[in-house]
SEMARVO-985107 format. One record per residue (C-alpha): z, x, y; residue number from 1. Coordinates in Angstrom, 1 decimal. Example, Ala and Ser with C-alpha at 12.3 -4.5 7.8 and 13.67 -1.06 7.14 Angstrom:
2
FISE,7.8,12.3,-4.5,1
FISE,7.1,13.7,-1.1,2
//
This chain:
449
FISE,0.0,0.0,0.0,1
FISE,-1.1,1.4,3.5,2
FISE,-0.4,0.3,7.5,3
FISE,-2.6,0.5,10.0,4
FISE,-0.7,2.9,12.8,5
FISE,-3.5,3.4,15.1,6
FISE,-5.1,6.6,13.4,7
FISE,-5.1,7.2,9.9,8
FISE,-3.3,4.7,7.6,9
FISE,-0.5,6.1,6.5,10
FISE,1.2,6.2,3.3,11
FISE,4.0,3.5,2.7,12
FISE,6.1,5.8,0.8,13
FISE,9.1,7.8,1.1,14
FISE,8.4,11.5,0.4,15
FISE,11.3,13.5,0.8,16
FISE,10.2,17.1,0.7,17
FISE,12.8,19.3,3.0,18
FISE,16.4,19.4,3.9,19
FISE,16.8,16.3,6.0,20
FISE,16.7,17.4,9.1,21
FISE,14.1,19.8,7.9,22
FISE,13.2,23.7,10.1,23
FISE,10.5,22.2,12.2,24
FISE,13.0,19.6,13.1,25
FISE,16.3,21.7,13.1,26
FISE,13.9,24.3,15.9,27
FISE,13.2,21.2,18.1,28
FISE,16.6,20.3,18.0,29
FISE,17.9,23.5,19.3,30
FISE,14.9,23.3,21.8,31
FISE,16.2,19.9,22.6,32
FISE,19.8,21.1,23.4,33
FISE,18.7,23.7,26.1,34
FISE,17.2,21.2,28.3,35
FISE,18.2,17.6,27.8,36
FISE,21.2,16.4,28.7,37
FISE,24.1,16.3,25.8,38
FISE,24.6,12.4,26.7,39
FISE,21.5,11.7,25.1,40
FISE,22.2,12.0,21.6,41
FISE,20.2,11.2,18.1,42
FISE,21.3,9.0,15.1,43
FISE,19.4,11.0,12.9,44
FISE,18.0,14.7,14.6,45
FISE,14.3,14.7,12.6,46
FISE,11.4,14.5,15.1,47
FISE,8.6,12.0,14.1,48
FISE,5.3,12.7,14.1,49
FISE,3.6,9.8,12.6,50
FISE,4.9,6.6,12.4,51
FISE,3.8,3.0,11.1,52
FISE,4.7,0.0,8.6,53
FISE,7.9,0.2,7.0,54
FISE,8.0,4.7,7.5,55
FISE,8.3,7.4,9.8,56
FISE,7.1,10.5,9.0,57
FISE,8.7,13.6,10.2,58
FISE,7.2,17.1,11.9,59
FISE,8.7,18.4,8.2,60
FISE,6.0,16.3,6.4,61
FISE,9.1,13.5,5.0,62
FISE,8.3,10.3,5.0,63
FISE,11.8,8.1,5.3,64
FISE,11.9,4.8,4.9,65
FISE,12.8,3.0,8.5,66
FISE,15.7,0.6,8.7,67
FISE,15.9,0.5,12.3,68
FISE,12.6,-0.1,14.1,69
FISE,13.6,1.8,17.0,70
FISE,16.8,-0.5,17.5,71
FISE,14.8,-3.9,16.6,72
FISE,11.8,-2.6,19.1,73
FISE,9.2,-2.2,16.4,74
FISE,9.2,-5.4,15.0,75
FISE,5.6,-5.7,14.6,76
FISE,5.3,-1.9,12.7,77
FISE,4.9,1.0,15.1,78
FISE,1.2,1.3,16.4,79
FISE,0.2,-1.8,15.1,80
FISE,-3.6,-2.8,15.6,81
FISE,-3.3,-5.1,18.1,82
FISE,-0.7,-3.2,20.1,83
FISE,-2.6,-0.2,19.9,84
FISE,-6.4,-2.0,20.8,85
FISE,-5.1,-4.2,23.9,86
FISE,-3.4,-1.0,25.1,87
FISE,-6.0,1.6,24.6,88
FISE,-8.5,-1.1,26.1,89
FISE,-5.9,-1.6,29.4,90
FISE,-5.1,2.5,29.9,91
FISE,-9.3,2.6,30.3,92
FISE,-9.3,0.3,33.2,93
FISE,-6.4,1.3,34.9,94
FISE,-2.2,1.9,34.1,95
FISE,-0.7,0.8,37.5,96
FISE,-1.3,-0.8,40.6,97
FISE,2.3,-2.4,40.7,98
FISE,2.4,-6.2,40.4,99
FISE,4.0,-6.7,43.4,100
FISE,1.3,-5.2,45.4,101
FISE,-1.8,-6.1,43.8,102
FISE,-1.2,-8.2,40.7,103
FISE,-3.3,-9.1,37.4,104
FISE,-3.9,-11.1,34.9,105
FISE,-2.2,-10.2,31.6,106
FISE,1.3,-10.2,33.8,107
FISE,0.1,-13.7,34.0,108
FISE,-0.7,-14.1,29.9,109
FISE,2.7,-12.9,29.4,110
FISE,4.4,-15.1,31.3,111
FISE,2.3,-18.3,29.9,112
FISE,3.5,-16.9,26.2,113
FISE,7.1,-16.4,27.4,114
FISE,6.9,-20.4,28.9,115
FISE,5.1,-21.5,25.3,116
FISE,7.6,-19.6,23.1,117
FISE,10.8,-19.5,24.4,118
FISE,12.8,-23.0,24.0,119
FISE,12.9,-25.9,25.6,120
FISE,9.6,-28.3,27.1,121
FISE,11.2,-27.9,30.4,122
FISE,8.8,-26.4,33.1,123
FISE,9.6,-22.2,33.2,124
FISE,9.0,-19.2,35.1,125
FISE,9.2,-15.9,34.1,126
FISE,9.8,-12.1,35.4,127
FISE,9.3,-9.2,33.9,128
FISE,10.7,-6.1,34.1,129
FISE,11.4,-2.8,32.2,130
FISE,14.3,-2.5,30.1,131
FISE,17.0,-5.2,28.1,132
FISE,19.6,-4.1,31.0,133
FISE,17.3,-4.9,33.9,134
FISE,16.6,-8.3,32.4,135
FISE,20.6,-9.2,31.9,136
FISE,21.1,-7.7,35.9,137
FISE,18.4,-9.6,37.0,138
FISE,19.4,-13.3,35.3,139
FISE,22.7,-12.3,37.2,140
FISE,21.1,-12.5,40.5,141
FISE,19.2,-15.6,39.7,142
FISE,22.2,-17.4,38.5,143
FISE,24.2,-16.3,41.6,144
FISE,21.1,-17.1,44.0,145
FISE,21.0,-20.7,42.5,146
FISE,24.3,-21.6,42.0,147
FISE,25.9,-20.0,45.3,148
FISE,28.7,-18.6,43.0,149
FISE,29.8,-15.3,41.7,150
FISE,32.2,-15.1,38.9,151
FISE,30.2,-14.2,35.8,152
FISE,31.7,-14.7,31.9,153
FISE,30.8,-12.7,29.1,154
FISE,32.5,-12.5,25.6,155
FISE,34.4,-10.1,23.2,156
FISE,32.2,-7.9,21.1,157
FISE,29.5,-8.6,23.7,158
FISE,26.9,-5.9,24.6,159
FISE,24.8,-6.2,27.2,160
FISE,23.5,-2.4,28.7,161
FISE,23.7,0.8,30.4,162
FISE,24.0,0.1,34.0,163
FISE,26.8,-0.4,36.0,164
FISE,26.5,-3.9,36.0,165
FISE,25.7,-4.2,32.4,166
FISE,28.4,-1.8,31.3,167
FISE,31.0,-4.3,33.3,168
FISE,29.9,-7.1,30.9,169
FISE,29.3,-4.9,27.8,170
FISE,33.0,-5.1,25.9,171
FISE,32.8,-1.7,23.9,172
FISE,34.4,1.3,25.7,173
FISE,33.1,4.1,24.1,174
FISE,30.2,5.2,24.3,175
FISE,29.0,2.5,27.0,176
FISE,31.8,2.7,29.2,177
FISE,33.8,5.5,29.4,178
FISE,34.5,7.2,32.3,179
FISE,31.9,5.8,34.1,180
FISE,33.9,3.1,36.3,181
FISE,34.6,1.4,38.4,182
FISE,32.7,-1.8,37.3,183
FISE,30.9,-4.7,39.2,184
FISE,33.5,-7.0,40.3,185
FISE,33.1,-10.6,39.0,186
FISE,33.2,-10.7,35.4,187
FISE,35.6,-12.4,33.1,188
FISE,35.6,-11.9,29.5,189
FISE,36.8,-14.5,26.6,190
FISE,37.1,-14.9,23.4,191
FISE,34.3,-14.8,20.7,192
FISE,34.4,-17.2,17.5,193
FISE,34.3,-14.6,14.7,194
FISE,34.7,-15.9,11.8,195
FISE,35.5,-13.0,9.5,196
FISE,37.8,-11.8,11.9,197
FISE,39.8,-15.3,13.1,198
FISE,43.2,-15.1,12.6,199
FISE,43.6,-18.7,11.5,200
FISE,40.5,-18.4,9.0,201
FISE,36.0,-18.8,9.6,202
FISE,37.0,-22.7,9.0,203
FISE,39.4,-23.3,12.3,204
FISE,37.4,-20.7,14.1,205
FISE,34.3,-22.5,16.1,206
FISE,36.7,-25.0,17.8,207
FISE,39.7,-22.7,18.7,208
FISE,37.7,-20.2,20.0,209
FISE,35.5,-22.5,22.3,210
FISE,39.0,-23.9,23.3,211
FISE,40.6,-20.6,24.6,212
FISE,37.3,-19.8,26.3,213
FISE,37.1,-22.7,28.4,214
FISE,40.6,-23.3,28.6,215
FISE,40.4,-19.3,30.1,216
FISE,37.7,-20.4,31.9,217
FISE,38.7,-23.0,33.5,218
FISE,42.4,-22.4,34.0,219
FISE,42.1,-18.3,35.2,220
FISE,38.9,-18.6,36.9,221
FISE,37.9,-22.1,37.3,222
FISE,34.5,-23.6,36.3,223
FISE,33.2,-24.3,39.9,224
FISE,33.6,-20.6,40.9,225
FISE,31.5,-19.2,37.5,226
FISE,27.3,-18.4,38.2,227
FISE,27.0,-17.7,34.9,228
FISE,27.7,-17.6,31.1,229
FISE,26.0,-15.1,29.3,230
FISE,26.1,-14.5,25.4,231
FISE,23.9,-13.0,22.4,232
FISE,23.2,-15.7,20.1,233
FISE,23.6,-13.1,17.3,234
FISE,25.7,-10.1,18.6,235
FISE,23.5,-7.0,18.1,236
FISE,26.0,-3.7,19.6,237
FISE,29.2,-5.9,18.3,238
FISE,28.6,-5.7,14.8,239
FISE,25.6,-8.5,13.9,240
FISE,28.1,-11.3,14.6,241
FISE,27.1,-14.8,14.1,242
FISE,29.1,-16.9,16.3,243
FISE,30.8,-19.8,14.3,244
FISE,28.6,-22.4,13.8,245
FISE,29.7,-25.0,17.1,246
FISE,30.9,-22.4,19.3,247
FISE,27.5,-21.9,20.8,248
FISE,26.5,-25.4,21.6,249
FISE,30.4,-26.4,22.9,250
FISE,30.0,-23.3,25.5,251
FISE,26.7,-24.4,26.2,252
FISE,27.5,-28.3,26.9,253
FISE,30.3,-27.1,28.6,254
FISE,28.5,-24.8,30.9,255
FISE,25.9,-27.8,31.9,256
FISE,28.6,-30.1,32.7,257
FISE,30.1,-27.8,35.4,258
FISE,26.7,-26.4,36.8,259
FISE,27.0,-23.3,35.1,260
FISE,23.9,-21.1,34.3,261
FISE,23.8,-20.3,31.1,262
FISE,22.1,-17.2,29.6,263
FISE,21.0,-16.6,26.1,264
FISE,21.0,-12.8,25.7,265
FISE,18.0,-12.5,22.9,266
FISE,17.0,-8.4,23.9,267
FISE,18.0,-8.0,20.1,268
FISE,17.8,-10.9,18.7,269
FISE,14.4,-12.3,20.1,270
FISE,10.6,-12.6,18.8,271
FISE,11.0,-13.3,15.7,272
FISE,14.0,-11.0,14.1,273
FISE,15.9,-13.7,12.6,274
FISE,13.3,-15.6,11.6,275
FISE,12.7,-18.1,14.2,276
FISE,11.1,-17.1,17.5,277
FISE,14.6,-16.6,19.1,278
FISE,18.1,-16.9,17.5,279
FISE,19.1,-19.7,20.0,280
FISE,16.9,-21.7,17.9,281
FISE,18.9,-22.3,15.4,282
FISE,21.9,-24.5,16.8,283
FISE,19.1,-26.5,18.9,284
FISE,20.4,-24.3,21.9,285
FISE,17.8,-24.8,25.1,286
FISE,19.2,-22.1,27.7,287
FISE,18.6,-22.3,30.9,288
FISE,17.8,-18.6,30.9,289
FISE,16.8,-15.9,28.3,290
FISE,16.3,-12.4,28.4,291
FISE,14.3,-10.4,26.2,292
FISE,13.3,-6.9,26.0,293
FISE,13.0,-5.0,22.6,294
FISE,10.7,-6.3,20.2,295
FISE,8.6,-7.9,22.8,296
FISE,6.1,-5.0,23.4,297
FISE,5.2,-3.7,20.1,298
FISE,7.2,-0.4,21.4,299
FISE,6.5,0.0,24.9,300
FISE,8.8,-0.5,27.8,301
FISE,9.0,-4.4,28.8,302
FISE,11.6,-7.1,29.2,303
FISE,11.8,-10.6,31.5,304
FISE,14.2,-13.2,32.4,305
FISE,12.5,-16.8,31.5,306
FISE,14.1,-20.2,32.5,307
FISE,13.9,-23.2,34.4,308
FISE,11.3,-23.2,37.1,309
FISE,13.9,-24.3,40.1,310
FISE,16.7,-21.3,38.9,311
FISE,14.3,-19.1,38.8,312
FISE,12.7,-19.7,42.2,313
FISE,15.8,-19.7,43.4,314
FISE,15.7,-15.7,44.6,315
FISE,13.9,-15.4,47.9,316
FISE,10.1,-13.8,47.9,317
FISE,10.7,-9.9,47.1,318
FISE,14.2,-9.9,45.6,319
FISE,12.7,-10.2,42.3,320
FISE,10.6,-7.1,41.2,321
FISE,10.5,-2.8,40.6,322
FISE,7.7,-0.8,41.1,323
FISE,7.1,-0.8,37.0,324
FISE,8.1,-3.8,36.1,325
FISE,5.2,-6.0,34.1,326
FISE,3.3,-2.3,33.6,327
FISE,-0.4,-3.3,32.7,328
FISE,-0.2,-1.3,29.5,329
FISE,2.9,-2.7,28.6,330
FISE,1.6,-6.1,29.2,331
FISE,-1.3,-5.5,27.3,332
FISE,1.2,-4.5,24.5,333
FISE,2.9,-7.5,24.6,334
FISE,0.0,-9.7,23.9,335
FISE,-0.7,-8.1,20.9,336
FISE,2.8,-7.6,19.6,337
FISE,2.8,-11.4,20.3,338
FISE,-0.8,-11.9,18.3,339
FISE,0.4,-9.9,15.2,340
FISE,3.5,-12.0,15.2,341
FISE,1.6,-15.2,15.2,342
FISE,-1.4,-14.2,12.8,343
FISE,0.9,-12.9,10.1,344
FISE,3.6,-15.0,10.7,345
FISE,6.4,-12.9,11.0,346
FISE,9.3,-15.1,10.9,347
FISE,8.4,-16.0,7.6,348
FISE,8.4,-12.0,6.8,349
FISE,11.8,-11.9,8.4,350
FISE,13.3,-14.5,6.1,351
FISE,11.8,-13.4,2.8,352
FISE,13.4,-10.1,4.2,353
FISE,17.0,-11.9,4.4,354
FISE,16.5,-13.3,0.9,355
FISE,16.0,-9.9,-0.4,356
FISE,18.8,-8.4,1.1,357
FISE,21.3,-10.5,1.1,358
FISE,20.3,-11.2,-2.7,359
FISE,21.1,-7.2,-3.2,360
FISE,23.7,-6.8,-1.1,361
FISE,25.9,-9.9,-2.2,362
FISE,25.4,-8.2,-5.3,363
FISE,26.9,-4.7,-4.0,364
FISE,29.9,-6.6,-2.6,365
FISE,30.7,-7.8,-6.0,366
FISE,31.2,-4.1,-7.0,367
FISE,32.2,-2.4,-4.1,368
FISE,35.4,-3.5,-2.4,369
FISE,34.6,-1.9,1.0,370
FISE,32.0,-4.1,1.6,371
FISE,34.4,-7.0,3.3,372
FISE,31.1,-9.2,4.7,373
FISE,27.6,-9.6,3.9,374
FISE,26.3,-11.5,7.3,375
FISE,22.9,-12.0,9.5,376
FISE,19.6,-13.9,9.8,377
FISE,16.4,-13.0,9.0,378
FISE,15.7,-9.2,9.5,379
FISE,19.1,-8.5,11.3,380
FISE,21.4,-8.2,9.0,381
FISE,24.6,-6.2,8.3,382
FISE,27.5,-5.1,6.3,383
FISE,31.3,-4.8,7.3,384
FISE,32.8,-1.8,5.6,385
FISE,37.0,-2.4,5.3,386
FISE,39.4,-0.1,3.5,387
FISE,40.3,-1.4,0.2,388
FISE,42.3,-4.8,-0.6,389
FISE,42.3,-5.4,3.8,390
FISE,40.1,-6.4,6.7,391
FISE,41.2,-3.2,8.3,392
FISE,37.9,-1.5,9.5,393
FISE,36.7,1.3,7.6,394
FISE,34.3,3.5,9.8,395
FISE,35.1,6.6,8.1,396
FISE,33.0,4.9,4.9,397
FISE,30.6,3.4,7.3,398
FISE,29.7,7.2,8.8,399
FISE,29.3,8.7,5.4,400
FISE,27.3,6.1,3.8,401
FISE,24.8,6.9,7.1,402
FISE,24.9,10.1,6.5,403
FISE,24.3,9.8,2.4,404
FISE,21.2,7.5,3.2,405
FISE,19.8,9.5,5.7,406
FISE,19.8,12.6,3.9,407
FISE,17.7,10.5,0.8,408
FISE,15.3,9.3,3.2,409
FISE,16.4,6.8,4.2,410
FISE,17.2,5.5,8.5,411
FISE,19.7,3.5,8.8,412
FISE,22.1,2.7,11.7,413
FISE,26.1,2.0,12.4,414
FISE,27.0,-0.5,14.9,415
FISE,30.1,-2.2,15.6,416
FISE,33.2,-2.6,17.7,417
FISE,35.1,-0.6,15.7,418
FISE,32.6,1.2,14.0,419
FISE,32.4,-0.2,10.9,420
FISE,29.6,-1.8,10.4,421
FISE,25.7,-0.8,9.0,422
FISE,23.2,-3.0,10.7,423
FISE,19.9,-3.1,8.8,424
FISE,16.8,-4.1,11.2,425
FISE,13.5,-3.1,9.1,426
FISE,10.0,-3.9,11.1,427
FISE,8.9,-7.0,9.9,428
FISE,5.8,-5.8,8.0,429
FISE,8.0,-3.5,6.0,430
FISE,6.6,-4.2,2.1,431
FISE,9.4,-5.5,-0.1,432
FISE,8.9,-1.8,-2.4,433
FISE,10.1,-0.1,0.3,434
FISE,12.9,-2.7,1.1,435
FISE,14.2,-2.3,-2.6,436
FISE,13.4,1.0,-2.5,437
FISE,15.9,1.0,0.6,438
FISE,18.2,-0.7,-1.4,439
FISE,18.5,1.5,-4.3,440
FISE,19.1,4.1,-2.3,441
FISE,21.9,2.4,-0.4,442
FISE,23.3,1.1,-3.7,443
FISE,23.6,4.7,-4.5,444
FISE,25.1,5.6,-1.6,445
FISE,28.1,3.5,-2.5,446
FISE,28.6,5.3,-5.7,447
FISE,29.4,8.9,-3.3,448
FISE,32.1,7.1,-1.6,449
//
């Protein structure tokens, strides 16, 4: 079985040949540490040459099977015909003129997707923009320029970016947040309904926790004061937590009955990873906005804020924008990221993924103790690793099992609040040989603990 990947197809196997990393990767590694910064750091140090379908293939010549897709980015397969043939066409006419000084069309096209896809018959703008953290800033100005308020609530376990507003409403410390305060002002955090993790049990969870949050809410805050409620419908950076099911629509009814913007946070989540077109889908939630970023693009750098036509033409001419943001190229991308998606229907590829691996990793959990919850949708799921006969979080196992599967070829990555949990986000044209093949090797893994 071959993928197209924009040159020749390449090989949908793993090949593990070298030491993983291998030389050619350890020299650009120490090449890398004399000029870029030590912040920036690397999962996994190999350095890709070649990538496409379900594999990356190194400078080494291995071939590892990929479990991330760039963080949920290459959901569509890296290079992936469309992508590559709507890009390569756009870079021949032209890369930039900046939309906001002379504008074209496939800004346009995107936008008319986004209104088409995203849910909710409603009439919808969009905006685009570059990155998952300029999206979330940018549905905070919207919601504050619509609603005249300020206060802004987020939830435990939430992650929402890098920049100084976004590290104010991400919940994890370290590595987001530390030492680089002081935060925007404004933001209130409450509780999250997680169910493996609720002290009164998953059964009492969706109603308590939408209880304290409002009550928080409404009582430390109050409703009247809050722009915005902003939430990932599926928790990406918090472990791949799947709110209790009721928990999302009670904040969301609440938030309509007190004029309250609410924001669905999909930059992981969205085009297809857990099997529907966004995760929000899945409750019947219609947000009033939702950002998106990731797997929009097919791998280049593009995100947008979509929602109701009124909100967002709520921001005065020029206070929506950036000199990059809605990059032809990446535009380009997007429509054929978007085609691929629709012509080989990838949320049906993302839950035939789910039933594979839940299927095998149920199956682990009944021999492995660590494994406390097998939880996700589609092609987003994950494991939480405890320490034996508790819920207490076990990142310890969690690093080494990384680190067992990545020197057999095989990318996977850690996520988490407290560390302990591997998130498994294959690209959705991933062939189910490699998936099992993934499997095995992850079955094995367990064995070295």
């Amino acid at each position: 079985m071959t993928e197209l990947s924009g040159g020749p197809a390449l090989p949908q196997e793993r090949r593990v040949v070298t030491a993983i990393p291998g030389p050619k990767s350890q020299e650009l590694w120490a090449r890398k540490q004399e000029t870029v910064a030590a912040g920036v750091g690397a999962v996994l140090p190999v350095f890709v040459k070649r990538a496409g379908g379900g594999v990356l293939e190194d400078v080494d010549g291995n071939s590892l099977i990929d479990f991330g897709s760039g963080i949920a980015v290459t959901s569509v397969g890296n290079s992936a015909e469309a992508v590559v043939r709507r890009a390569v066409a756009q870079l021949a006419d032209f890369t930039h003129t900046c939309a906001m000084v002379t504008p074209y069309e496939t800004y346009v096209e995107v936008c008319e997707q986004l209104a088409e896809l995203t849910p909710g018959d409603h009439a919808k703008k969009s905006a685009l923009f570059n990155s998952g953290a300029e999206a979330v800033e940018n549905a905070v100005k919207i919601a504050r320029a619509y609603t005249k308020r300020q206060a802004v609530v987020v939830f435990d376990h939430g992650y929402h970016g890098r920049t100084n507003l976004t590290m104010a409403l991400t919940a994890k410390n370290m590595p987001y947040k530390h030492g680089f305060g002081p935060f925007a002002p404004e933001v209130y955090r409450v509780p999250l309904a997680y169910p493996y993790r609720w002290l009164t049990g998953p059964e009492n969870c969706a109603q308590e926790a939408a209880d304290q949050a409002i009550t928080q809410i409404t009582k430390q805050i109050g409703a009247e004061n809050v722009a915005a409620i902003i939430i990932e419908p599926v928790l990406g950076e918090g472990g791949f937590i799947e709110p209790a099911k009721g928990f999302l629509p009670a904040i969301a009814n609440f938030a309509k009955e007190n004029g309250i913007v609410f924001v669905a946070d999909e930059i992981q989540s969205g085009f297809c990873r857990t099997g529907q077109w966004f995760a929000c889908e899945d409750e019947g939630i219609v947000p009033d906005l939702i950002t998106t970023a990731k797997g929009i693009a097919g791998g280049l750098p593009l995100a947008a804020v979509t929602g109701r036509a009124e909100m967002m033409d709520a921001a005065h001419a020029g206070g929506l924008g950036g000199t990059y943001g809605g990059n032809p190229v990446a535009c380009a991308a997007a429509l054929g990221s978007i085609e691929t998606m629709r012509e080989l229907d990838l949320n049906a590829k993302a839950k035939r993924i789910e039933e594979v691996m839940k299927g095998r990793l149920t199956a682990m959990q009944e021999k492995f103790d660590v494994i406390g919850e097998v939880r996700g949708r589609g092609a987003m799921i994950a494991i939480e690793l405890v320490k034996s006969g508790s819920k207490d979080p076990n990142p310890e196992a969690t690093s080494a099992l990384a680190k067992a599967c990545h020197q057999e070829g095989l990318l996977v990555l850690t996520t988490g609040t407290f560390g302990n949990v591997l998130r498994f986000l294959p690209p959705l044209v991933i062939g189910e040989d490699l998936l099992n093949e993934g499997l095995d090797i992850l079955e094995t893994a367990f064995g070295t603990l």
